[in-house]
N, C-alpha and C positions, 0 to 999 in steps of 0.2 A: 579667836573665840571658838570654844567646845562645840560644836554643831550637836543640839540636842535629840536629833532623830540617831544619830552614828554613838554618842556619849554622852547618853545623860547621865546628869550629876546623882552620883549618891544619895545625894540630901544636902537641905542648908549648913551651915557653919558657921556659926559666932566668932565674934574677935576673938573673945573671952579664950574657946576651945581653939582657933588658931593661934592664939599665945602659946596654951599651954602645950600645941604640939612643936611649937619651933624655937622655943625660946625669946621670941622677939618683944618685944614692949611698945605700948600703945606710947606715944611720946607728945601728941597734940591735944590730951586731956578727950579724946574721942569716948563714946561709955562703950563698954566691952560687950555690952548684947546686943550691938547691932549686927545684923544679920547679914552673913553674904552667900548667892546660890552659886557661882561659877568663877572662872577664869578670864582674863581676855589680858590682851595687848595693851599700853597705854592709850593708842588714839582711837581705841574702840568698844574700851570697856565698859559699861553702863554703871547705873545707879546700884546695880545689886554684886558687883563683880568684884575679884582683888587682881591687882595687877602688879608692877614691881619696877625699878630702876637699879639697876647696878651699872649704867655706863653715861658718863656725864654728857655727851653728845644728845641725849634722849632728853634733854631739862629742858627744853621747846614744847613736848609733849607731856612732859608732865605740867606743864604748868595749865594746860588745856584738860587733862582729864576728867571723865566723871565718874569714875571710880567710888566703890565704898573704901575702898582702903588700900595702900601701898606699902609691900616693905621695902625700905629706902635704908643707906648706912648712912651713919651718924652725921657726916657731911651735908647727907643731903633731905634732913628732918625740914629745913628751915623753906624749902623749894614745895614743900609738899603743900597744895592748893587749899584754902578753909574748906573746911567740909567732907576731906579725904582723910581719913584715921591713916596716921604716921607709922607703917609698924617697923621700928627701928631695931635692923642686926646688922651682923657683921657682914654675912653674908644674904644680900637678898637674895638670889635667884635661888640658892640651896631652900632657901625657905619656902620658896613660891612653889617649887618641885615635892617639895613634902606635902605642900596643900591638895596640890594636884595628884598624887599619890593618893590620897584619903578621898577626894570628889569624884576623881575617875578610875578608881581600880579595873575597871574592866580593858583600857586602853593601855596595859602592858602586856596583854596576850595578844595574839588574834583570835577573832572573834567567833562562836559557836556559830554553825549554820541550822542546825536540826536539833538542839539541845544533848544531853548529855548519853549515855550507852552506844551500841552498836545500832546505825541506821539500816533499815532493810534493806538498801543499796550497795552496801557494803559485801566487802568479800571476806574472810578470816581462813583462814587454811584449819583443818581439822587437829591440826596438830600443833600450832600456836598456844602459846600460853599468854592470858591475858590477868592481871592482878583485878580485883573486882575495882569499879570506877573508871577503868578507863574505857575513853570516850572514840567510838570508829562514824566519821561522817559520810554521806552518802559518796561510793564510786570509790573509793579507798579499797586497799587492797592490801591483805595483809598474807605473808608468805609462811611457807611450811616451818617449822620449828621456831620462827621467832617467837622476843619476849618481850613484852612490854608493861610498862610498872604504873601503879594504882593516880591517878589524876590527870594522865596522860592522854592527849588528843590526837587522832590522828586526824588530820584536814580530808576534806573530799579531795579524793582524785588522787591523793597519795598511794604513794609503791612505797609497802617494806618489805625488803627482800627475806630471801632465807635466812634464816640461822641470826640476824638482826635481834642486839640486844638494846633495848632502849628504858631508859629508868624511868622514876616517879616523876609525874608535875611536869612532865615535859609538852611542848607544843610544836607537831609537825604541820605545819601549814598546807594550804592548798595547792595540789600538783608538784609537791616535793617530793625528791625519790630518794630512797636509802637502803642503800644493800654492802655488803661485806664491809659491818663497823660496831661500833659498841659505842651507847652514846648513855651520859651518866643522867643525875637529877638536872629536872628546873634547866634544859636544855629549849633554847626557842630556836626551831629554824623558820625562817618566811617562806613565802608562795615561791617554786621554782626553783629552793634549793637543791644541787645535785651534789649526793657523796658517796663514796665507793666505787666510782663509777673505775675505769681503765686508766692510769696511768700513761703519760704517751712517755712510749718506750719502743725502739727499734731499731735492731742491726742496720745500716745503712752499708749498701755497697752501688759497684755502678751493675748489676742485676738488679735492684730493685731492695726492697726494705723489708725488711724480716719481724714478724711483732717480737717481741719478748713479754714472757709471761709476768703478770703483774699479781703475786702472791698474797700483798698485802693487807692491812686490814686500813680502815680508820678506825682512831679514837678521840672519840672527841670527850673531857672532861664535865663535872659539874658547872654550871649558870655561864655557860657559851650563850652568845647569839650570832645568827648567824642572818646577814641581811638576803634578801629577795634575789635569787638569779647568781647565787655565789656556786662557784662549782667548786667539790672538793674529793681530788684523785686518791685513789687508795693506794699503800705503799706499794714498790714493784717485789724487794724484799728484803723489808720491815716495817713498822705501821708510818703512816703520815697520823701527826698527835696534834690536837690542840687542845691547848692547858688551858686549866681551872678559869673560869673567871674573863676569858676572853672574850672581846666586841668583833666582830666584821662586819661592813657594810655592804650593802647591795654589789653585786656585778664582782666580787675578788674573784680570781681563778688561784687556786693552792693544788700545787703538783705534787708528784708520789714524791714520798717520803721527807716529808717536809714535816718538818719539829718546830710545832710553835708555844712558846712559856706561857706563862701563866700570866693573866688579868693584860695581855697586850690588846692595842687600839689599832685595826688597820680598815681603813676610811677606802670609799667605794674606788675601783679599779686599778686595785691595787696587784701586779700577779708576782705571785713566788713558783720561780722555778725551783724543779726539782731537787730535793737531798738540800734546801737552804733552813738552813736554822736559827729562831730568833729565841734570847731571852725571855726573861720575865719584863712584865712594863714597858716593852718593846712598843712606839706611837709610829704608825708611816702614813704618811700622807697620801693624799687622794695620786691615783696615776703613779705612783713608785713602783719600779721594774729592780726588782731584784734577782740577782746570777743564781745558776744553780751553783749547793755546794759553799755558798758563802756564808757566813757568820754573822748576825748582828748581837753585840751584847748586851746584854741587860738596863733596862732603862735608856736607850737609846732613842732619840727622836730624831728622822728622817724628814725633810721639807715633802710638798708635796710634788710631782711629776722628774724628782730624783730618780738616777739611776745607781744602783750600788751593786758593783763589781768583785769589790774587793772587800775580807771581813771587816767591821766595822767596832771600835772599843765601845765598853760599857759605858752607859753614862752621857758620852756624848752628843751634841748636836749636830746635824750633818746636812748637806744641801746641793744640787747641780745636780751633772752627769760628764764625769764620775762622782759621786757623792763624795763630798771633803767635808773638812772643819768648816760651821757655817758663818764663822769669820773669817774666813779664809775664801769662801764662796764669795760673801760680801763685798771683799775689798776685791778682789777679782772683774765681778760685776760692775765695779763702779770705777775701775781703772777702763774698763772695754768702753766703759759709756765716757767716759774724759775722750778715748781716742778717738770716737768717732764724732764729737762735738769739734774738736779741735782739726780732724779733717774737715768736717762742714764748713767751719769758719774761712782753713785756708784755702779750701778748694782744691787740695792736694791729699795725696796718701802720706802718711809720718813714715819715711824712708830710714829712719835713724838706725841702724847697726847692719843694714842689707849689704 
């Protein structure tokens, strides 16, 4: 449920205008202006709220709701309680995210702390270029020759370093740092994100460790996000990339020179070592330790707390440590668990080929 002091609703919403935004259809003869103000869960939604079911384990709870209204698939119109307007699509949760897109637009940014322009708190270097509109909050600090583009926020407490290019619509969050990168449109980083920072890189002898100078730049493409506490090293020498359209989640660490494609998903604690390169649509799961230098190709999806050593084909599905074919993982897994069920049983170890 929306907590109305952090995001308050828009404004109310009709069936009627929630038809016409999702395509769904009233399906229990419901009348199309009844009114709904918010969101919520099934087992907590009130009289005024729209909720949703797309997984059949949930039909206990739906059958209890008090909901104004549910979008439900065509399965599951007939579950839906008297009294709850039916809104039947193919896809409910797609639809309940479009509602929520229209009630709470402000819960896809983070959030203004002082309203819009340059706060008196703030620093700008005399030599910065700022497009008119964009927003500098209190304790921010913006550095000598940077650029930054018209709709664009920077959080309190943020560092943009020198010579930092950053585009339109974008949102740097609170206590995020950013120095030697280029960052495009509609770019979100959260609180704490660090990028540009040093590459770890260093001659190793038995005297001791040598740094090596780390040259490169970041670039991070248009409609990145980038989660809370993610760190991301600038190349050593040539840029660390990440393409168009990509998700990260809280806590990733991304080493120099690391090339990541376009619109990929990589879920919180995830680290890529250095010089490792993923496709486009690349998914890795939460905890996957990936080698420097290795390959993943395109459209690839990684389990989660895999390791991957070795390059990895397009397309494919992959799981363990070493990461392999995930049927090939499976029957793996489930041959180790026969073995140790049937030592249990006999009370001995299966000695068979020693």
């Amino acid at each position: 449920m929306a907590d109305p002091v952090f995001f308050a609703p828009s404004g109310p919403i009709s069936l009627d205008d929630i038809v016409a935004l999702t395509g769904a259809r009233i399906a229990n003869g419901i009348e199309g202006s009844r009114i709904v103000t918010g969101v919520a869960p099934l087992d907590q939604a009130r009289s005024s709220d729209l909720t949703f079911i797309d997984n059949p384990r949930y039909l206990p709870l739906l059958a209890d709701t008090q909901a104004a209204a549910c979008f439900c698939s065509p399965k599951q119109v007939a579950s839906v309680p008297a009294g709850v307007a039916a809104l039947e699509t193919a896809k409910p949760y797609e639809a309940y995210v479009a509602v929520q897109v229209k009630l709470y637009p402000t819960s896809l940014r983070p959030a203004l702390v002082h309203g819009s322009g340059i706060a008196a708190g703030a620093h700008v270097h005399a030599s910065a270029r700022l497009e008119a509109g964009v927003t500098v909050e209190p304790g921010a600090v913006i550095g000598a020759g940077a650029e930054i583009g018209s709709g664009t926020v920077i959080g309190p407490t943020a560092v943009i370093g020198a010579n930092v290019r950053i585009g339109r619509d974008c949102s740097i969050s609170a206590g995020a740092t950013v120095a030697n990168a280029l960052i495009g449109n509609r770019v979100i980083l959260h609180p704490g994100v660090r990028v540009g920072q040093d590459g770890f890189g260093y001659l190793m002898s038995g005297k001791g460790h040598s740094k090596v100078p780390q040259i490169g730049r970041v670039v991070i493409q248009d409609d990145v996000e980038i989660g809370a506490n993610t760190t991301i090293d600038r190349g050593a020498n040539r840029d660390t990339v990440i393409g168009e359209g990509t998700k990260i989640d809280n806590q990733v660490q991304v080493g120099h020179n690391v090339v990541i494609g376009r619109h990929c998903v990589i879920v919180s604690m995830v680290a890529l070592a250095g010089s490792a390169t993923l496709g486009d649509f690349v998914v890795l799961g939460g905890q996957v330790g990936v080698n420097g230098h290795v390959t993943i190709g395109s459209g690839a999806q990684v389990a989660a707390t895999s390791s991957v050593k070795d390059d990895l084909a397009p397309g494919g599905r992959y799981g363990g440590a070493p990461a392999r074919n995930i049927k090939e993982w499976f029957r793996e897994e489930v041959a180790l668990r026969r073995l140790a069920q049937r030592e249990a049983k006999t009370g001995h170890k299966d000695t068979q080929g020693d």
